[in-house]
C-alpha positions as CSV (number, residue, x, y, z in Angstrom):
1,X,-388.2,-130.3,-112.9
2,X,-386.2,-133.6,-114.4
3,X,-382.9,-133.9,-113.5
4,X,-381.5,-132.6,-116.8
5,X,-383.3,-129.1,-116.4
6,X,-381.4,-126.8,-114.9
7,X,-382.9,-124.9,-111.8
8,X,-383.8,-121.1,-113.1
9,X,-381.6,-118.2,-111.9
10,X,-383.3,-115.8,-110.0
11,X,-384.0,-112.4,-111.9
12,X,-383.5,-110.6,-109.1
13,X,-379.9,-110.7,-107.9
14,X,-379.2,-108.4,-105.1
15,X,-377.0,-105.7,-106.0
16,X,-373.0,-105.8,-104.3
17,X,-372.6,-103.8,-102.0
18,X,-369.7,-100.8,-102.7
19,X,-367.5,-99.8,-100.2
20,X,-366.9,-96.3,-100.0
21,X,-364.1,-94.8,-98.7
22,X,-364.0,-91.7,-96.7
23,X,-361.8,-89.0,-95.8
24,X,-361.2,-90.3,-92.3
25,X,-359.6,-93.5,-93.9
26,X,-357.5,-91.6,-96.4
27,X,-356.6,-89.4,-93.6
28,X,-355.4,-92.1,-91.5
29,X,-353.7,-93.9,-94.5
30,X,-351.7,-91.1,-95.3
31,X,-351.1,-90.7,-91.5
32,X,-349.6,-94.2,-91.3
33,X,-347.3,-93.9,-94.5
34,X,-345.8,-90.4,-93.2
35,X,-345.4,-91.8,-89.3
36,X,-343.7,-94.8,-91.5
37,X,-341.2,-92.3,-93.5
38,X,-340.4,-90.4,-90.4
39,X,-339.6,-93.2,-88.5
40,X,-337.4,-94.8,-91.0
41,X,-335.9,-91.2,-91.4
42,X,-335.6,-91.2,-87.4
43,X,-333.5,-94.2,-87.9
44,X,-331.4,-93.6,-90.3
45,X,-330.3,-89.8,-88.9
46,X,-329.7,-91.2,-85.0
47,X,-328.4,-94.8,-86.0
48,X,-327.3,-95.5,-89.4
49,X,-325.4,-92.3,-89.6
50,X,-324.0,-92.7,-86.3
51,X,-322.3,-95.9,-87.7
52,X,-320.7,-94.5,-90.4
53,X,-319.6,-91.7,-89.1
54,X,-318.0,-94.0,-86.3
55,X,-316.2,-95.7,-89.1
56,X,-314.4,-92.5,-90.5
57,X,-313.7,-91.6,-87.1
58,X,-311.5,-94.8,-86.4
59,X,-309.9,-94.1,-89.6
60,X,-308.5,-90.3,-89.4
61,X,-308.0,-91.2,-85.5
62,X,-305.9,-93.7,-86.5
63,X,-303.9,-91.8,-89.3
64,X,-303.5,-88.8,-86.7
65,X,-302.0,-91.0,-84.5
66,X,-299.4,-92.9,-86.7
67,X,-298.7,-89.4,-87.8
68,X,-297.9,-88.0,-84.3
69,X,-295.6,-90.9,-83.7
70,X,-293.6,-90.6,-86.7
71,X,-293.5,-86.6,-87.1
72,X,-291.4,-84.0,-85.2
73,X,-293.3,-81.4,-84.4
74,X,-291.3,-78.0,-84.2
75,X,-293.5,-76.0,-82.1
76,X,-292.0,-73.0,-83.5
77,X,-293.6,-73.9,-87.1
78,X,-296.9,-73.3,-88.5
79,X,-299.4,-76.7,-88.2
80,X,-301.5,-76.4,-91.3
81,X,-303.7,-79.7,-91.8
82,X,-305.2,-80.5,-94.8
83,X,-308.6,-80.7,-94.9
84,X,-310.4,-83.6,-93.7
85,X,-307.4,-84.5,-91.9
86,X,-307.1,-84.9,-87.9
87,X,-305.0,-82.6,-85.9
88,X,-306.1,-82.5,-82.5
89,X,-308.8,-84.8,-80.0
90,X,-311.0,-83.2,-77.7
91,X,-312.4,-84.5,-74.4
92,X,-314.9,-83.3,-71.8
93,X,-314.7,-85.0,-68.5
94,X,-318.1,-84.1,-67.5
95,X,-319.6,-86.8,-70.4
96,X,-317.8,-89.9,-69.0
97,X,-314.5,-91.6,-70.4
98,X,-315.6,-92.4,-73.2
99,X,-315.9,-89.1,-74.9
100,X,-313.1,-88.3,-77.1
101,X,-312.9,-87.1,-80.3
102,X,-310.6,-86.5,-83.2
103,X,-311.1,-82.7,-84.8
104,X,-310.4,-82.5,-88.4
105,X,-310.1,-79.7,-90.3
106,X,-313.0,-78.1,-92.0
107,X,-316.4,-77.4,-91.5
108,X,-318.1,-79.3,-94.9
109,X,-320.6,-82.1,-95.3
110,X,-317.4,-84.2,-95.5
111,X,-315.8,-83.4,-92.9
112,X,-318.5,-83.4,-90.1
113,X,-318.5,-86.7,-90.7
114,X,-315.3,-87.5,-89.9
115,X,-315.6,-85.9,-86.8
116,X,-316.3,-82.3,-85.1
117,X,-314.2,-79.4,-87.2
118,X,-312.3,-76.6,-86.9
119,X,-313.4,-73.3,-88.8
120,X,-310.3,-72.5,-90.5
121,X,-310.2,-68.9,-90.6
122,X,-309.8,-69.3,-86.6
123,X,-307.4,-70.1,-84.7
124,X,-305.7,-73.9,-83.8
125,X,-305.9,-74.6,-80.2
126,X,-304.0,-73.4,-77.1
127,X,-303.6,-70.1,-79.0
128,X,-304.9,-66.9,-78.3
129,X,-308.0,-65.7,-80.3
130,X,-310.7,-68.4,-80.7
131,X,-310.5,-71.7,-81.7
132,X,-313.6,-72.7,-83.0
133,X,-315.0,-76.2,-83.7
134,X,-318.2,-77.1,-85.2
135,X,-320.4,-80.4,-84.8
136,X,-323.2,-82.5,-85.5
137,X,-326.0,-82.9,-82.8
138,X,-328.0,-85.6,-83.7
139,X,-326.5,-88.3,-86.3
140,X,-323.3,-88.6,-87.5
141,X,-321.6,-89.7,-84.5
142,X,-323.4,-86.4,-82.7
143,X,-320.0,-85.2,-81.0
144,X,-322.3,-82.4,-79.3
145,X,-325.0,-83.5,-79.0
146,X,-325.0,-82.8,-74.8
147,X,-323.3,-79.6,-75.0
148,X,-326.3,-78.0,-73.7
149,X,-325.8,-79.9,-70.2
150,X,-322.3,-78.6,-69.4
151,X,-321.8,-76.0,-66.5
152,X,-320.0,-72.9,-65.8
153,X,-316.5,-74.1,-65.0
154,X,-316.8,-77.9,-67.1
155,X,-313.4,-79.0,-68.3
156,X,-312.8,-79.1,-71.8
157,X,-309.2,-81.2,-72.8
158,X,-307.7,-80.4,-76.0
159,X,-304.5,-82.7,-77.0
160,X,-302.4,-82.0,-79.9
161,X,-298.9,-83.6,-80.8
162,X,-297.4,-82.0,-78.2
163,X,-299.6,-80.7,-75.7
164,X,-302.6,-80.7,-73.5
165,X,-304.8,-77.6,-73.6
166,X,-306.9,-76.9,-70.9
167,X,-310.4,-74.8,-71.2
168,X,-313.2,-74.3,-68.9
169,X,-316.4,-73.8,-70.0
170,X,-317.3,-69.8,-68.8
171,X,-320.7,-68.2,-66.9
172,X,-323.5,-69.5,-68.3
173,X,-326.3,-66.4,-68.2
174,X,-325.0,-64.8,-65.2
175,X,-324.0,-61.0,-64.9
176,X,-322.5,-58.4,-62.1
177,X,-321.5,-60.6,-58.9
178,X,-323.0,-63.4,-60.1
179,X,-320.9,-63.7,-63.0
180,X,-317.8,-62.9,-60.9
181,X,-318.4,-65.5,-58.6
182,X,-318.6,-68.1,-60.7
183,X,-315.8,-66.8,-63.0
184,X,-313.6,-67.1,-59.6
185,X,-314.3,-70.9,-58.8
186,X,-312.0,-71.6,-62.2
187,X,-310.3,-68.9,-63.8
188,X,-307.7,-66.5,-62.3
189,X,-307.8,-62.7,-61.2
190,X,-307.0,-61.2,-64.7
191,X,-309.8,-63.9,-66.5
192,X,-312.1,-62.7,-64.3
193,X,-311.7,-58.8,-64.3
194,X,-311.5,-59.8,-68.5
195,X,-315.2,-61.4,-68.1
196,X,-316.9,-58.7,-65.9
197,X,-315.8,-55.6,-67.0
198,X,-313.2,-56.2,-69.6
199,X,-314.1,-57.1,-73.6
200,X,-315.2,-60.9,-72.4
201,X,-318.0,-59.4,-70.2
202,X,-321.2,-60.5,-72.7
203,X,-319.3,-63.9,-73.7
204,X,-321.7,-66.5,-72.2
205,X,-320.7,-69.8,-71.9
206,X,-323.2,-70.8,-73.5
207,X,-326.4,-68.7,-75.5
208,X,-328.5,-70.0,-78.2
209,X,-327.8,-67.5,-81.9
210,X,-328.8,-67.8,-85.8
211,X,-326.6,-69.5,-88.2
212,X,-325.7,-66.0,-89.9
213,X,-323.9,-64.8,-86.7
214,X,-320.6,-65.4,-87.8
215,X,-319.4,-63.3,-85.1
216,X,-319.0,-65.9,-82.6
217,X,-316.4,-67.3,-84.1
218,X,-314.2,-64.4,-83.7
219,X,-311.1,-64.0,-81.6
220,X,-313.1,-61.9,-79.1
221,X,-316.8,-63.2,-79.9
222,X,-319.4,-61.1,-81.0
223,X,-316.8,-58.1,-82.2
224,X,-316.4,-58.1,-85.8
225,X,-312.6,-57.7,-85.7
226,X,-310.4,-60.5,-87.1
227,X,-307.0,-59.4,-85.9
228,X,-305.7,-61.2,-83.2
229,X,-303.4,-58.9,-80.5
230,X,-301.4,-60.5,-77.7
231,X,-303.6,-59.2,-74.8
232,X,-306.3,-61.3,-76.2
233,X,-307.6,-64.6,-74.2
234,X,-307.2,-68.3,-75.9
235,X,-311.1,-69.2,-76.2
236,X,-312.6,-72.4,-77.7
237,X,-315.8,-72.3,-79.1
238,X,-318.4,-74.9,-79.6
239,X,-321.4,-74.7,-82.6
240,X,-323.9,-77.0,-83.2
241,X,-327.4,-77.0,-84.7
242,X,-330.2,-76.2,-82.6
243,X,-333.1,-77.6,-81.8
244,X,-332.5,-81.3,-81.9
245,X,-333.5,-82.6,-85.7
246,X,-333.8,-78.7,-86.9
247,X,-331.2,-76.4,-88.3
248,X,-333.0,-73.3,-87.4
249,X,-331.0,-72.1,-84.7
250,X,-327.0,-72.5,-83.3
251,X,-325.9,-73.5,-80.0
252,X,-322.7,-72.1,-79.2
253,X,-320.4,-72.7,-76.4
254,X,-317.7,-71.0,-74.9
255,X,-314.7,-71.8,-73.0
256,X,-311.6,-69.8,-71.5
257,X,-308.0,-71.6,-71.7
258,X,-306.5,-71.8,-68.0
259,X,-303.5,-73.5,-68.8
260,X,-301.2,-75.6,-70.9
261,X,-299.1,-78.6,-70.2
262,X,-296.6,-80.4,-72.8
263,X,-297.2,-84.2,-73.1
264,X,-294.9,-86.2,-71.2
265,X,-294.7,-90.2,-72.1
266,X,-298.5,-91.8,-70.7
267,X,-299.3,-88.6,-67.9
268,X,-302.6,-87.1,-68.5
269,X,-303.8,-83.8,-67.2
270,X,-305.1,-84.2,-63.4
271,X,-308.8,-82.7,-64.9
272,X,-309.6,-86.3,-66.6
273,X,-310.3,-86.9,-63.2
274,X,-313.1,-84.9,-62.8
275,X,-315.5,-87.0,-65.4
């Protein structure tokens, strides 16, 4: 072979060999992309969300609040907030002192985000029947999202305008004695006779329901009368999805108003101190 002849090529060229792909790799592709979307989702449900919501929060806080100072409230009058607007802030000792929240009205999309939200066929707080106040557990500033560790006797503070509300979180799946007993530590003599033998007697402080049980948002929960009578007990009630990430199932929350106290200059109620 010369140097101009090119060396021959080999007939016989082994053949490439083709990578198949199994089920075990698609499997564990698609695994990947959905841990992927789930994780991003994770994200922007327990973060993101939380950061926005935060936002509107500031901003109805902060319109409440140059409201209160520049409106006379007569407490003889009607309070009727529009929707979306802040009326009221909320605090529960028990979760530090840094939980406080402004409650809007309404219970939409909207709304939620603002902040937890009153149902507004029910009643504003301090007043007798049920207030009742819904919220987002996880996301979206997740006002509630520890309601399932408060106890039988937890303060919840309600501050409006003019006042300071205070509610107590009632027996938590107790009955009889039990339910007396703990009843006793925190409310007085006609509370408890009303939550052992009276009409609050299978109010629990807190149970777990479906979201079609609109009942418990009544002024006596779980009775399907509206009408609110002057013997009846102010109650605040507490809603939130349940489990964690699911929608299948309510939370709900009850607490028993013990007292009322108008606001006076900078003095808070003595049950901040309790956090």
């Amino acid at each position: 072979m010369t140097a101009q002849q090119p060396a021959r090529r080999s007939r016989h060229r082994k053949p490439e060999k083709v990578h198949k792909v199994t089920a075990t790799q698609i499997l564990g592709e698609l695994l990947i992309t959905i841990s992927v979307l789930l994780f991003s989702f994770a994200f922007y449900e327990a973060y993101w969300t939380n950061v926005e919501a935060g936002k509107k929060q500031h901003v109805v806080s902060q319109q409440m609040e140059a409201n209160w100072g520049h409106e006379y409230v007569n407490p003889r009058k009607k309070l009727t907030p529009q929707l979306g607007e802040a009326f009221a802030r909320m605090y529960i000792p028990a979760f530090g002192s840094d939980f406080a929240f402004a409650i809007v009205e309404g219970t939409t999309d909207d709304d939620l985000l603002k902040g937890p939200g009153r149902y507004v066929d029910s009643q504003m707080p301090g007043k007798n029947g049920n207030f009742a106040v819904a919220g987002h557990r996880v996301g979206k500033g997740a006002p509630f999202n520890d309601l399932g560790n408060l106890k039988a006797c937890d303060a919840v503070i309600v501050e409006t305008q003019s006042s300071w509300d205070i509610y107590r979180i009632m027996p938590i799946d107790a009955q009889g004695e039990t339910r007396r007993a703990e009843a006793a530590n925190c409310f007085n003599p006609t509370q408890v006779e009303a939550m052992t033998t009276g009409r609050y007697a299978e109010v629990q402080g807190r149970h777990i329901t479906l979201p079609s049980d609109y009942a418990v948002v009544n002024p006596v929960p779980g009775y399907e009368t509206t009408e609110i009578t002057p013997d009846m007990q102010a109650l605040m009630t507490m809603t939130t999805c349940h489990p964690q990430f699911s929608n299948a199932e309510r939370m709900i929350v009850h607490a028993m108003k013990v007292r009322s106290e108008t606001k006076t200059g900078s003095d808070r109620p003595i049950e901040f101190q309790e956090g």
